[in-house]
VMD Tcl script that builds the backbone (N, CA, C; Angstrom):
set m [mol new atoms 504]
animate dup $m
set s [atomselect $m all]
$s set {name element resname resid chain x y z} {
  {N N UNK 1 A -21.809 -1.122 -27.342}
  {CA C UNK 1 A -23.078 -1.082 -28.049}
  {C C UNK 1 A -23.447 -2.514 -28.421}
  {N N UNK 2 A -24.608 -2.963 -28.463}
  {CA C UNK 2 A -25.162 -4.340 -28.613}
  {C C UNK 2 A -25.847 -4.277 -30.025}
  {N N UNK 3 A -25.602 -5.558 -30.605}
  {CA C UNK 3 A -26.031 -5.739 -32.157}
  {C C UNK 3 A -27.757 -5.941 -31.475}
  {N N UNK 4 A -28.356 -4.981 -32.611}
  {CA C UNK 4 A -29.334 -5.300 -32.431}
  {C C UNK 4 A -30.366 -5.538 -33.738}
  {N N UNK 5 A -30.619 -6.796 -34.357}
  {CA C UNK 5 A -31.224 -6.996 -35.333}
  {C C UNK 5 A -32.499 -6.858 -35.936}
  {N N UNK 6 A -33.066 -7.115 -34.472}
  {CA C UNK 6 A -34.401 -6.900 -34.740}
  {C C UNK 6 A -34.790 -6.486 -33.231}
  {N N UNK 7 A -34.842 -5.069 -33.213}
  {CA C UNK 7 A -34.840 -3.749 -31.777}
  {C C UNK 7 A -36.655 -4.322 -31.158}
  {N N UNK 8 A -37.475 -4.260 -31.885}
  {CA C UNK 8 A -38.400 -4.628 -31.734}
  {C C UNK 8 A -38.385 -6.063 -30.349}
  {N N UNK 9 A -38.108 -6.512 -30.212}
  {CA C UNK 9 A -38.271 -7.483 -29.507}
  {C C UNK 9 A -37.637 -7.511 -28.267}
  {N N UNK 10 A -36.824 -6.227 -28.131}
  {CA C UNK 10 A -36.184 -6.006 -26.636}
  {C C UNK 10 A -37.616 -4.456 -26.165}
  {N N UNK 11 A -38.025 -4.104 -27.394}
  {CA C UNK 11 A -38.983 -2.850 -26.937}
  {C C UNK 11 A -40.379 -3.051 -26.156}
  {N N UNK 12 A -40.159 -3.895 -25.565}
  {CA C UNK 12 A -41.325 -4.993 -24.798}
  {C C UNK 12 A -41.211 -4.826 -23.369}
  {N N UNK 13 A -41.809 -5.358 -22.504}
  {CA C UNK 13 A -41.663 -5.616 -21.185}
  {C C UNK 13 A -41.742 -3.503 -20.488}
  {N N UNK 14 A -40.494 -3.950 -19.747}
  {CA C UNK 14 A -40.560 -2.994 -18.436}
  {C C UNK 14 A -39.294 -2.006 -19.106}
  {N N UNK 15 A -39.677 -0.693 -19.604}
  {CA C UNK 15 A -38.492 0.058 -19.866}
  {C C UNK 15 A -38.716 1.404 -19.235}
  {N N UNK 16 A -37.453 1.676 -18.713}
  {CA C UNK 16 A -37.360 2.759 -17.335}
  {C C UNK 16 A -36.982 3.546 -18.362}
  {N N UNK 17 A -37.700 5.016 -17.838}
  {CA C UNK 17 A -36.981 6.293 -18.396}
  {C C UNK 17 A -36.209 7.151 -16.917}
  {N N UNK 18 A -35.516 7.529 -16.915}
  {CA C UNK 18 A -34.481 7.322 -15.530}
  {C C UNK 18 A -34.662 9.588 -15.259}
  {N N UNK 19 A -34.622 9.754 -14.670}
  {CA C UNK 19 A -34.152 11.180 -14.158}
  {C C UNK 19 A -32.658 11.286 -14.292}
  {N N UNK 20 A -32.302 12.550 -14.136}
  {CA C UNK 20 A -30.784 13.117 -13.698}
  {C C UNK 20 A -30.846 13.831 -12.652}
  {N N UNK 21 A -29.871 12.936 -11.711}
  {CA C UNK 21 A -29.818 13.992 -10.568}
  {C C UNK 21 A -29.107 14.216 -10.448}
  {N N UNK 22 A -28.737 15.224 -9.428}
  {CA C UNK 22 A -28.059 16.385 -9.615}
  {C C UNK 22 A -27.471 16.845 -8.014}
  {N N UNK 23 A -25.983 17.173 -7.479}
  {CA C UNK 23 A -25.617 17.322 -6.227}
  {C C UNK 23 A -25.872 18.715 -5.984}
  {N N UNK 24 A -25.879 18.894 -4.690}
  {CA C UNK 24 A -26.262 20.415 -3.979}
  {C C UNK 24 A -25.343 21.549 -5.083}
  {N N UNK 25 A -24.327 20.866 -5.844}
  {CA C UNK 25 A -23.734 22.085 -6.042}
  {C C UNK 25 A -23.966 22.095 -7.995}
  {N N UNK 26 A -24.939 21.486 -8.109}
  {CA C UNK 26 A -25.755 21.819 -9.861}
  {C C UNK 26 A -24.833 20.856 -10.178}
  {N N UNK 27 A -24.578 20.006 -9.986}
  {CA C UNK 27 A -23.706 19.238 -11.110}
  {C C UNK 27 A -24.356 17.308 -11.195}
  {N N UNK 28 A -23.992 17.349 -12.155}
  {CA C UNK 28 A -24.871 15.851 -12.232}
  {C C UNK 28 A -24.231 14.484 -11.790}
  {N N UNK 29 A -24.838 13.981 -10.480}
  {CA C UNK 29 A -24.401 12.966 -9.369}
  {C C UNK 29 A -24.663 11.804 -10.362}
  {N N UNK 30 A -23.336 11.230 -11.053}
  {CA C UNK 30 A -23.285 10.237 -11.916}
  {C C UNK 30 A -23.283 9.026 -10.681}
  {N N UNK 31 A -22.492 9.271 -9.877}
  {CA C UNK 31 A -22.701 7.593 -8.497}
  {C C UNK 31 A -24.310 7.666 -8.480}
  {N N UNK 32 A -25.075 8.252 -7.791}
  {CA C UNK 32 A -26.421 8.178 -7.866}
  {C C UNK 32 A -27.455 7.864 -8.966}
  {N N UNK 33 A -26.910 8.079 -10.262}
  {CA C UNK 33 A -27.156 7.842 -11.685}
  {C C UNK 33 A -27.018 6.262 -11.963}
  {N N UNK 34 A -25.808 6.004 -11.593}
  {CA C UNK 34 A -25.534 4.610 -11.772}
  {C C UNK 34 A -25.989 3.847 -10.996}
  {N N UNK 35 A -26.521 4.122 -9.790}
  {CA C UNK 35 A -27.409 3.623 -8.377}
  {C C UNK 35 A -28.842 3.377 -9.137}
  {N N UNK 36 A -29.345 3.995 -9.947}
  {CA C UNK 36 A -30.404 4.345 -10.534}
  {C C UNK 36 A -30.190 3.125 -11.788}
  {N N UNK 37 A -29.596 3.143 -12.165}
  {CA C UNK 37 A -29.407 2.537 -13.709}
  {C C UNK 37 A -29.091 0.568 -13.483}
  {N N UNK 38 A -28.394 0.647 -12.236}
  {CA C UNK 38 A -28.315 -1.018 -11.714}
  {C C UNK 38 A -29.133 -1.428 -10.968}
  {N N UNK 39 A -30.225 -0.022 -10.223}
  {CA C UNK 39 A -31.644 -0.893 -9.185}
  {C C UNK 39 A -32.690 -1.393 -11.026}
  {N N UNK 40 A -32.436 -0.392 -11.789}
  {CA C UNK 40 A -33.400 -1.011 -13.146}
  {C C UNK 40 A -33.278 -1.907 -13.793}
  {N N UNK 41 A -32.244 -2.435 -13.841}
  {CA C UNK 41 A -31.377 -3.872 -14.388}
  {C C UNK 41 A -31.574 -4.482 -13.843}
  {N N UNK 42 A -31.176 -4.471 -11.933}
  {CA C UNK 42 A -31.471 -5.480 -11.546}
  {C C UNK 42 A -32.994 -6.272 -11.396}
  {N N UNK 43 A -34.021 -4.713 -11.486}
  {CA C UNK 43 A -35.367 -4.799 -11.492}
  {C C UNK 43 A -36.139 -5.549 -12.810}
  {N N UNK 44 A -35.318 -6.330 -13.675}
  {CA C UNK 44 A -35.818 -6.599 -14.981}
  {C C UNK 44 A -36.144 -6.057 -16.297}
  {N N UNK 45 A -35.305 -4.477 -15.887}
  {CA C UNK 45 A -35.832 -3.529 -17.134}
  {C C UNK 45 A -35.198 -4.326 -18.742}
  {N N UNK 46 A -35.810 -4.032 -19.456}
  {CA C UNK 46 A -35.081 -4.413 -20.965}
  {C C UNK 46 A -34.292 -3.366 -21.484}
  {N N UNK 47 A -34.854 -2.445 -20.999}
  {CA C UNK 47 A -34.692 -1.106 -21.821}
  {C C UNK 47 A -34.327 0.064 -20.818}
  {N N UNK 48 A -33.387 1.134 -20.670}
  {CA C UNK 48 A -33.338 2.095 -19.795}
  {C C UNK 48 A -32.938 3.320 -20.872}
  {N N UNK 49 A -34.251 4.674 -20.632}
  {CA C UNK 49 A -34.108 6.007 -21.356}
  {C C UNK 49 A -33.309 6.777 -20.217}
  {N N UNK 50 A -32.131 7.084 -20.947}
  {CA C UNK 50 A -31.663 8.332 -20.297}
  {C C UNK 50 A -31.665 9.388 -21.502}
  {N N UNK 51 A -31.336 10.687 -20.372}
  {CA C UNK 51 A -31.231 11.762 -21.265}
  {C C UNK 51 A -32.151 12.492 -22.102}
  {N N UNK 52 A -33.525 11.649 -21.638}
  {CA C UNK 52 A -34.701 12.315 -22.496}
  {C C UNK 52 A -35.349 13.357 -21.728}
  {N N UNK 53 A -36.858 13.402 -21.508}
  {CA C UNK 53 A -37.703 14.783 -20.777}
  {C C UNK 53 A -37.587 14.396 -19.618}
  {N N UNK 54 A -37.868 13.238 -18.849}
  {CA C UNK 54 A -37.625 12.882 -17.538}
  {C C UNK 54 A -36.252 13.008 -16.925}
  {N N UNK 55 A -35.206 12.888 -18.457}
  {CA C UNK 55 A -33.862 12.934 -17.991}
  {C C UNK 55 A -33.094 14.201 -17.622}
  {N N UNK 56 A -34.121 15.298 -17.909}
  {CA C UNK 56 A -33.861 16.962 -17.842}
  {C C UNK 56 A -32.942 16.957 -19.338}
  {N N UNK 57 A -32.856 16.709 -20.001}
  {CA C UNK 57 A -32.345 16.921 -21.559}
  {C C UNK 57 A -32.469 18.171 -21.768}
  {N N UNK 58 A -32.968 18.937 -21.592}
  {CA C UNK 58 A -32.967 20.737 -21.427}
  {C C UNK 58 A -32.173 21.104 -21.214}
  {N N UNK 59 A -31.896 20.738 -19.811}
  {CA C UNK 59 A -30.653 21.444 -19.051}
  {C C UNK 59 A -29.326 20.668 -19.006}
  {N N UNK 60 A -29.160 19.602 -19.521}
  {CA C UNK 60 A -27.804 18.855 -19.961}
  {C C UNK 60 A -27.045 19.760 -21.024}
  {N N UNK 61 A -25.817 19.860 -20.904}
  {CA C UNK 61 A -24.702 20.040 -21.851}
  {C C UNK 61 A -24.434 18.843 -23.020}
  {N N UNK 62 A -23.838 18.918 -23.955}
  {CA C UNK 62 A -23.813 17.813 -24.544}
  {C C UNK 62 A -22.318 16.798 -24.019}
  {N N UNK 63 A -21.395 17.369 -23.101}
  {CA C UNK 63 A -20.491 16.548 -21.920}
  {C C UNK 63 A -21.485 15.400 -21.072}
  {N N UNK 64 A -22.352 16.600 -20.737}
  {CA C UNK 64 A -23.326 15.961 -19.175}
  {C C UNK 64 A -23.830 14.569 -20.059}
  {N N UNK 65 A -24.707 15.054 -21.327}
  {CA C UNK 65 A -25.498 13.892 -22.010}
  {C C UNK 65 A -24.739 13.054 -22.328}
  {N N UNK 66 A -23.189 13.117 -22.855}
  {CA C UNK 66 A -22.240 12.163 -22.838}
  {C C UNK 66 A -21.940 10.970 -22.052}
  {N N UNK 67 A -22.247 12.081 -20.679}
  {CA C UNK 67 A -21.666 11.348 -19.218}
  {C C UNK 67 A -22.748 10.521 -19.033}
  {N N UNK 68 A -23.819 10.603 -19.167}
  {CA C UNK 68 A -25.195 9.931 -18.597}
  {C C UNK 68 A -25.101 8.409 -19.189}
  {N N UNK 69 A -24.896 8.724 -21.159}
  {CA C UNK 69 A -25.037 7.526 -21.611}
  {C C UNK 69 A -24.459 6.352 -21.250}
  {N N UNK 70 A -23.046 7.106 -21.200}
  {CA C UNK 70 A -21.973 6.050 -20.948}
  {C C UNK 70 A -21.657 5.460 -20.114}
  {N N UNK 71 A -21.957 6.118 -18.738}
  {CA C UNK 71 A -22.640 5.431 -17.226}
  {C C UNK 71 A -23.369 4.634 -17.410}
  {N N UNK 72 A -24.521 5.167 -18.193}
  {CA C UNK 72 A -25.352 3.963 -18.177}
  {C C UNK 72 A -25.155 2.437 -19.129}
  {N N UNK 73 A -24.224 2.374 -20.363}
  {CA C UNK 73 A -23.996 1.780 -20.894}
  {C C UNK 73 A -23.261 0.994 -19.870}
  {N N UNK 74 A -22.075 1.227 -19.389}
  {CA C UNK 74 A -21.235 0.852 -18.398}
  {C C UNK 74 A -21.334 -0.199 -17.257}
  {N N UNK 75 A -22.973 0.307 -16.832}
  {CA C UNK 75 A -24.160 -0.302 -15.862}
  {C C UNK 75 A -24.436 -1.219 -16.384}
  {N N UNK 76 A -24.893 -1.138 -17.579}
  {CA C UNK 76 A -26.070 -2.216 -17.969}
  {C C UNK 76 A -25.051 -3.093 -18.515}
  {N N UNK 77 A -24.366 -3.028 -18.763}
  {CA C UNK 77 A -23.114 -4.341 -19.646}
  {C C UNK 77 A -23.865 -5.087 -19.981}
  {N N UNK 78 A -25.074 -4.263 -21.092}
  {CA C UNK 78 A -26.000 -5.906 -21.851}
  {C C UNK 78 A -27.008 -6.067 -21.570}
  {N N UNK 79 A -26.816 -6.212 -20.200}
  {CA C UNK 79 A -28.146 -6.692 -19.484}
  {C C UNK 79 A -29.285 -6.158 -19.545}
  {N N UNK 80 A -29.264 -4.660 -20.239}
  {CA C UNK 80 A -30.529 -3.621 -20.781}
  {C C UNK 80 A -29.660 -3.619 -21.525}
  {N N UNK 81 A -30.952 -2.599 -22.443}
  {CA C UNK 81 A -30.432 -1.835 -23.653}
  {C C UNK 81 A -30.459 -0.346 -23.272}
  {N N UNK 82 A -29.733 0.523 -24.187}
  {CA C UNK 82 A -29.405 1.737 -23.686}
  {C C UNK 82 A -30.240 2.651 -24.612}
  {N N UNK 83 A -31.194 3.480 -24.065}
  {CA C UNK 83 A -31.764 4.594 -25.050}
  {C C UNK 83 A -31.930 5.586 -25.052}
  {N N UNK 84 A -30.710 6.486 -25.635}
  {CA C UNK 84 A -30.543 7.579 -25.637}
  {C C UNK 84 A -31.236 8.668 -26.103}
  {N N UNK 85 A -31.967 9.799 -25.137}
  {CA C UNK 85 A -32.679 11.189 -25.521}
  {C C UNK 85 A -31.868 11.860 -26.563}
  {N N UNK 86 A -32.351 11.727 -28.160}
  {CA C UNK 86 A -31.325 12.545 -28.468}
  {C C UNK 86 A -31.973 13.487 -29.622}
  {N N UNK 87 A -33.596 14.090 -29.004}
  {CA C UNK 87 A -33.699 14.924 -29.752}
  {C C UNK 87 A -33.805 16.190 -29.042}
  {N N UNK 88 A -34.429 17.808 -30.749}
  {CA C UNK 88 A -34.225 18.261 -30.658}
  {C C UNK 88 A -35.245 19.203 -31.360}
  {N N UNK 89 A -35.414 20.109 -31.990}
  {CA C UNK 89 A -36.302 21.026 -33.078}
  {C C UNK 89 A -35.430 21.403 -33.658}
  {N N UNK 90 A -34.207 21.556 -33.342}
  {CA C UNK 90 A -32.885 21.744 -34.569}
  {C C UNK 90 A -32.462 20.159 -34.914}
  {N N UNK 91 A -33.083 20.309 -36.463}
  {CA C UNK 91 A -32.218 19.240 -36.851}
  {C C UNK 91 A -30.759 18.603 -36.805}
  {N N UNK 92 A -29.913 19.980 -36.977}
  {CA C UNK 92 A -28.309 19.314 -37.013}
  {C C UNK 92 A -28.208 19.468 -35.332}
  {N N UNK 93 A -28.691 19.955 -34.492}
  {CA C UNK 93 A -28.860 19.333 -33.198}
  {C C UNK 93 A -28.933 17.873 -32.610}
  {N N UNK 94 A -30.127 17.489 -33.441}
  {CA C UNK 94 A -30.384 16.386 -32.837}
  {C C UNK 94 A -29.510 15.154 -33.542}
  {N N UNK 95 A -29.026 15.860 -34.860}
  {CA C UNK 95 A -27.970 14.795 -35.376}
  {C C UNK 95 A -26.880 14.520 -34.676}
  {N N UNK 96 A -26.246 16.261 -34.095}
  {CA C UNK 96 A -25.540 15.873 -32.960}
  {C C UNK 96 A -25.247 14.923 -31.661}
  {N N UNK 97 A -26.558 14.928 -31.145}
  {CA C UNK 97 A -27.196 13.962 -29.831}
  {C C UNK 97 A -27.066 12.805 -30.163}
  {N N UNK 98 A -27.466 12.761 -31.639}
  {CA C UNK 98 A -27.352 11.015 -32.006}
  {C C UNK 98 A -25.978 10.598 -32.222}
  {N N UNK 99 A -24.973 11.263 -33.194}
  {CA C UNK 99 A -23.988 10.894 -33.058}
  {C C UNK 99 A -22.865 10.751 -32.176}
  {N N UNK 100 A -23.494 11.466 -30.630}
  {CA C UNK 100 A -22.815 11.966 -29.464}
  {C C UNK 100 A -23.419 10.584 -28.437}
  {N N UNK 101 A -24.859 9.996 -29.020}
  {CA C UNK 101 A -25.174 9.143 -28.260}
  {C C UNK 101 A -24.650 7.697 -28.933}
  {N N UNK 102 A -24.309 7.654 -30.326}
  {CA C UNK 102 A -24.068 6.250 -30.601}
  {C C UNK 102 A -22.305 6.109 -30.195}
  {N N UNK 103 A -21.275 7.099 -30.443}
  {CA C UNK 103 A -20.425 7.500 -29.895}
  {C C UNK 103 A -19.870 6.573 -27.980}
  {N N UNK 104 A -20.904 7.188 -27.153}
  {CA C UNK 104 A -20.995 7.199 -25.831}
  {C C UNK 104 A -21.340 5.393 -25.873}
  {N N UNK 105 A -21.843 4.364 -26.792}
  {CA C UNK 105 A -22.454 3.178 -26.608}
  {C C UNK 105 A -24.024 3.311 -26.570}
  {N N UNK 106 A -24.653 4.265 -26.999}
  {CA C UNK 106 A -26.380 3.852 -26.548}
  {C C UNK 106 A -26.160 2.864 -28.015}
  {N N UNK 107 A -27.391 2.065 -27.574}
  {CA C UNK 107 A -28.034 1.021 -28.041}
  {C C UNK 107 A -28.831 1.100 -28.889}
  {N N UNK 108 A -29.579 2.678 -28.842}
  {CA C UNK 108 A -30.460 3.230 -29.696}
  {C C UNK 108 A -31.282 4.807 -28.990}
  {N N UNK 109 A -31.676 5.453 -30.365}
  {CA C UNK 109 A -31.872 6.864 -29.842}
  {C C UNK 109 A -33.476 7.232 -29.733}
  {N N UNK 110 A -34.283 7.734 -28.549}
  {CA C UNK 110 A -35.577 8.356 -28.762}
  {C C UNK 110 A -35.165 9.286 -29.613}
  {N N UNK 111 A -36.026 10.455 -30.715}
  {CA C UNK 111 A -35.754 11.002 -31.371}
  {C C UNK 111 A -37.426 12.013 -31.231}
  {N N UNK 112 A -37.104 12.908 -31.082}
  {CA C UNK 112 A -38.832 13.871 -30.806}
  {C C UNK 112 A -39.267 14.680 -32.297}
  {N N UNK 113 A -40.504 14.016 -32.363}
  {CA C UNK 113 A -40.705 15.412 -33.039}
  {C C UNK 113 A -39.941 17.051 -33.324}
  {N N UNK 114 A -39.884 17.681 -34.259}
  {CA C UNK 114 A -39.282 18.820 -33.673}
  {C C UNK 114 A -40.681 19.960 -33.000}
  {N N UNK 115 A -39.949 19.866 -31.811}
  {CA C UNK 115 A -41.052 20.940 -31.090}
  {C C UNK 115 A -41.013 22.641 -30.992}
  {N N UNK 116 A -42.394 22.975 -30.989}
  {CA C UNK 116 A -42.667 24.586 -30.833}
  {C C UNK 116 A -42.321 25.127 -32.655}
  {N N UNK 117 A -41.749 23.904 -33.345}
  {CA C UNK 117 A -41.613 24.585 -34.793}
  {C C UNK 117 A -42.831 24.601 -35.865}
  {N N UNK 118 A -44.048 23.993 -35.293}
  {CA C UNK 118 A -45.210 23.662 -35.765}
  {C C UNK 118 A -45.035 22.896 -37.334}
  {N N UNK 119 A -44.092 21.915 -37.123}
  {CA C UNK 119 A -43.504 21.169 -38.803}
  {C C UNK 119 A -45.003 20.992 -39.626}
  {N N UNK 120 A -44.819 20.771 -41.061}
  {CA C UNK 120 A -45.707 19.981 -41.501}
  {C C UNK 120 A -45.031 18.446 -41.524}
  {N N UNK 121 A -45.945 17.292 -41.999}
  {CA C UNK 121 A -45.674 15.790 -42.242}
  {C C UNK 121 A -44.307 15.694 -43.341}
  {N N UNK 122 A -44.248 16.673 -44.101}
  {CA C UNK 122 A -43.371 16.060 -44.641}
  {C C UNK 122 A -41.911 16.683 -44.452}
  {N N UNK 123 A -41.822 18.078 -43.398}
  {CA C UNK 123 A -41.110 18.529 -42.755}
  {C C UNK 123 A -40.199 17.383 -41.431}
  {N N UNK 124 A -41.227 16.708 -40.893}
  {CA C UNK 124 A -41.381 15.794 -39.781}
  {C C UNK 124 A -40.263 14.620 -40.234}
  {N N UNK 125 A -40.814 14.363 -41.249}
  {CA C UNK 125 A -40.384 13.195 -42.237}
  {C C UNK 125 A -39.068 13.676 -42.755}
  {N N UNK 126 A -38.769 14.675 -43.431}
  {CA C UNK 126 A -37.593 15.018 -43.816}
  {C C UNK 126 A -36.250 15.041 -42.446}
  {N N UNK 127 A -37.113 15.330 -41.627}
  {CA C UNK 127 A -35.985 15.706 -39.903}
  {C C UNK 127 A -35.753 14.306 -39.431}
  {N N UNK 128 A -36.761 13.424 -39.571}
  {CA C UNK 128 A -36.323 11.896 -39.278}
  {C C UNK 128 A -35.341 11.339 -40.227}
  {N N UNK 129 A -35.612 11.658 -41.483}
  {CA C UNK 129 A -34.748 10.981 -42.143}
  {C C UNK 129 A -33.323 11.685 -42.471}
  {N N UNK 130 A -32.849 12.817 -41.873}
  {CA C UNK 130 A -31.558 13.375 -42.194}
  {C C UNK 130 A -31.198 12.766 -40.790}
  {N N UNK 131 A -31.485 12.452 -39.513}
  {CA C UNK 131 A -31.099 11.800 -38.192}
  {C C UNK 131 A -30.506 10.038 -39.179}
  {N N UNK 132 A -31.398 9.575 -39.815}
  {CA C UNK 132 A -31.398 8.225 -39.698}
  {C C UNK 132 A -30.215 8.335 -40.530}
  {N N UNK 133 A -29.753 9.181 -41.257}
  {CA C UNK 133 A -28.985 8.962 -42.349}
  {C C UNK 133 A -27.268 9.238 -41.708}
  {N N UNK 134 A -27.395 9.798 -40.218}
  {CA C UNK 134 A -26.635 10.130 -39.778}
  {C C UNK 134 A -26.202 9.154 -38.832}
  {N N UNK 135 A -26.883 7.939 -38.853}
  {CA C UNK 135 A -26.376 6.990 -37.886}
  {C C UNK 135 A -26.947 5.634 -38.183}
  {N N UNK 136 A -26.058 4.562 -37.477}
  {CA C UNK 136 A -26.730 3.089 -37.649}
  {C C UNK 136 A -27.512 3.078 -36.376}
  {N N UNK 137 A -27.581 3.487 -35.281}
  {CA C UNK 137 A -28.564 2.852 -34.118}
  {C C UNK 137 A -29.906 3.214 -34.743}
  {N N UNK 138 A -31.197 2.409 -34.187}
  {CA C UNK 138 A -32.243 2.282 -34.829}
  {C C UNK 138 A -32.702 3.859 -33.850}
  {N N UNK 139 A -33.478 4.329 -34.600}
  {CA C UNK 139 A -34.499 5.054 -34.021}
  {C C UNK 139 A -36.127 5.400 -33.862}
  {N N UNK 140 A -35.877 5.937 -32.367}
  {CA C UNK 140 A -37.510 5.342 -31.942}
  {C C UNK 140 A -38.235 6.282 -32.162}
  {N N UNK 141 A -39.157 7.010 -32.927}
  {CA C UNK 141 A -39.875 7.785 -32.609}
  {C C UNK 141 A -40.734 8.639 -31.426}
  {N N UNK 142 A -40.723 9.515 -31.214}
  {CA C UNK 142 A -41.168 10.102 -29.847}
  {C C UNK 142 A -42.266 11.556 -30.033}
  {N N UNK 143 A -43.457 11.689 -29.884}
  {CA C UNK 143 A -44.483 12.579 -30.499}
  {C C UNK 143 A -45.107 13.478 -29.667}
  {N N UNK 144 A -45.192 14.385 -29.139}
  {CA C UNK 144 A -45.357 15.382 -28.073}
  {C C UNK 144 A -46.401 16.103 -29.007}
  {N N UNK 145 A -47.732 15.846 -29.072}
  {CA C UNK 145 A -48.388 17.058 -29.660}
  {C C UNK 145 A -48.370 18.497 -29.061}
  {N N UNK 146 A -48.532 18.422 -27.407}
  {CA C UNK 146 A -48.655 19.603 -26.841}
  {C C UNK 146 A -47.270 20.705 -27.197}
  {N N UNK 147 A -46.301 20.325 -27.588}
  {CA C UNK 147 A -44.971 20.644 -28.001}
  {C C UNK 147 A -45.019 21.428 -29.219}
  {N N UNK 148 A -45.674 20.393 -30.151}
  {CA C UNK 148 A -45.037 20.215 -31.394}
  {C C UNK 148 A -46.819 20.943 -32.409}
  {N N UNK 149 A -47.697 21.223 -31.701}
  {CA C UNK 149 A -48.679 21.492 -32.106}
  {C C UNK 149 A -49.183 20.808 -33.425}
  {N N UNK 150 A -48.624 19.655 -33.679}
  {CA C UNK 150 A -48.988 18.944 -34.644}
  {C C UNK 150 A -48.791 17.067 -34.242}
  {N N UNK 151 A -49.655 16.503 -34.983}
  {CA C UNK 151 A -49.394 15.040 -34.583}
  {C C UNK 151 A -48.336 15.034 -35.349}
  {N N UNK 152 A -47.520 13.417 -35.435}
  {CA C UNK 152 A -47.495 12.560 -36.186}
  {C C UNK 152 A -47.875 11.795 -36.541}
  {N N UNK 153 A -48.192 11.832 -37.881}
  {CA C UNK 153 A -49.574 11.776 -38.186}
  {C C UNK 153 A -48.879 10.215 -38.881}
  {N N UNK 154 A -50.247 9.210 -38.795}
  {CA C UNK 154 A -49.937 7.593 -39.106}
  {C C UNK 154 A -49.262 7.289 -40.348}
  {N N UNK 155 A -49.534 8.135 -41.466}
  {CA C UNK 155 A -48.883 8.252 -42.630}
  {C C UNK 155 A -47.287 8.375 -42.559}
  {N N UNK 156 A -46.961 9.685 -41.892}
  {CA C UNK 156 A -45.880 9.515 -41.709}
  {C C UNK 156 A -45.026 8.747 -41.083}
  {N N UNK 157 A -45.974 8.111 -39.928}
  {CA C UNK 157 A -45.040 7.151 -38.931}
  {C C UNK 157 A -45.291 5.357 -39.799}
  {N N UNK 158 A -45.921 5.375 -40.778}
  {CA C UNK 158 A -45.937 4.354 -41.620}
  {C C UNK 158 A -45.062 4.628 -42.521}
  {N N UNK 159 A -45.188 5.798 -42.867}
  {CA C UNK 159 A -43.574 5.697 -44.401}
  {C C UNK 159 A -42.491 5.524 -43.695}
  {N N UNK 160 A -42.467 6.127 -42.594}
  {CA C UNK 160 A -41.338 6.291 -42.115}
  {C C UNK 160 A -40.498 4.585 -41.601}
  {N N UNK 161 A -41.928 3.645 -41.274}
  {CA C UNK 161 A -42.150 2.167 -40.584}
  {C C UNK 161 A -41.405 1.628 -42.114}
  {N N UNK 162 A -41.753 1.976 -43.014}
  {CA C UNK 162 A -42.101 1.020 -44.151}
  {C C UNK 162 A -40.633 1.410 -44.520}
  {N N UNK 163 A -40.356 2.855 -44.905}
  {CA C UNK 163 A -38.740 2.707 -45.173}
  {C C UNK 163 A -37.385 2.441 -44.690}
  {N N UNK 164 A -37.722 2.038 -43.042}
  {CA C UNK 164 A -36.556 1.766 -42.249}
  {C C UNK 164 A -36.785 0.430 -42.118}
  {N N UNK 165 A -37.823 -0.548 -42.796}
  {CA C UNK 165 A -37.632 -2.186 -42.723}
  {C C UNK 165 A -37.495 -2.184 -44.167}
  {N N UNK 166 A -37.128 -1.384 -45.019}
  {CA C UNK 166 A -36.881 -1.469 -46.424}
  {C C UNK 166 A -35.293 -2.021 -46.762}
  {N N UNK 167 A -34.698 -1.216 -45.544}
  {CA C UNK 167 A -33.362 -1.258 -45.638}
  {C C UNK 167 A -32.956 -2.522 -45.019}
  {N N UNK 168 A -33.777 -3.545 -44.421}
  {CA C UNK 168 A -33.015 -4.559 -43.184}
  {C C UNK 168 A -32.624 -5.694 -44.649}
}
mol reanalyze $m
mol bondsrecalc $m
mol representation Tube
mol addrep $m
């Protein structure tokens, strides 16, 4: 895992959100994963998402999501940063993902809205902040209205701004 002081300044440029693929026989082709994760490094990425919606995060086990990160951490030795899919609409879920992703080496966690639960703002807010409290990697916010039938709404993604540079 890479110290990261101020995350902001690697969240720039070219950041790949990567797929999982998968061999004829359902299982997830980590050589091809890692084929994937060193053409993006070598391509200039700063940043590489595994394990999120592109990453099939649905259909991962929390082994598989294990396996993904840590491949990819493995890959990037630095040279990206690692950002792990690690939400959920169950809160102690997604605390799971996070602590399963800082665990594995990610660098830092997307974190979703909780979806299909129609939260209010301060529901939203309460689910971010029992994640943050559950880990040091920074986390990124991630907002799916069509999901989540609700924004996140600027208020919240400002308290939320204002109390995680409260703590630096």
């Amino acid at each position: 895992m890479t110290n990261l002081l101020k995350p902001a300044t690697w969240l720039a440029g070219y950041i790949a959100d990567l797929p999982t693929p998968f061999d004829d026989n359902d299982r997830i082709d980590l050589t091809a994963f890692a084929q994937l994760c060193e053409r993006q490094t070598e391509a200039g990425a700063s940043a590489i998402v595994v394990g999120e919606t592109a990453g099939e995060a649905s259909s991962l086990t929390p082994a598989e999501h294990d396996a993904i990160v840590r491949t990819a951490t493995e890959i990037a030795r630095g040279r990206a940063r690692i950002i792990a899919g690690a939400g959920s609409n169950s809160t102690a879920q997604a605390i799971d993902l996070t602590r399963r992703a800082e665990t594995a080496g990610a660098d830092a966690v997307l974190s979703v809205v909780p979806y299909y639960n129609k939260p209010m703002q301060a529901g939203i807010y309460a689910h971010f902040q029992a994640i943050a409290n559950s880990t040091t990697l920074p986390i990124i916010l991630h907002d799916i209205p069509s999901r989540t039938l609700r924004d996140l709404s600027d208020d919240t993604s400002l308290g939320w701004r204002n109390r995680s540079s409260s703590s630096d």
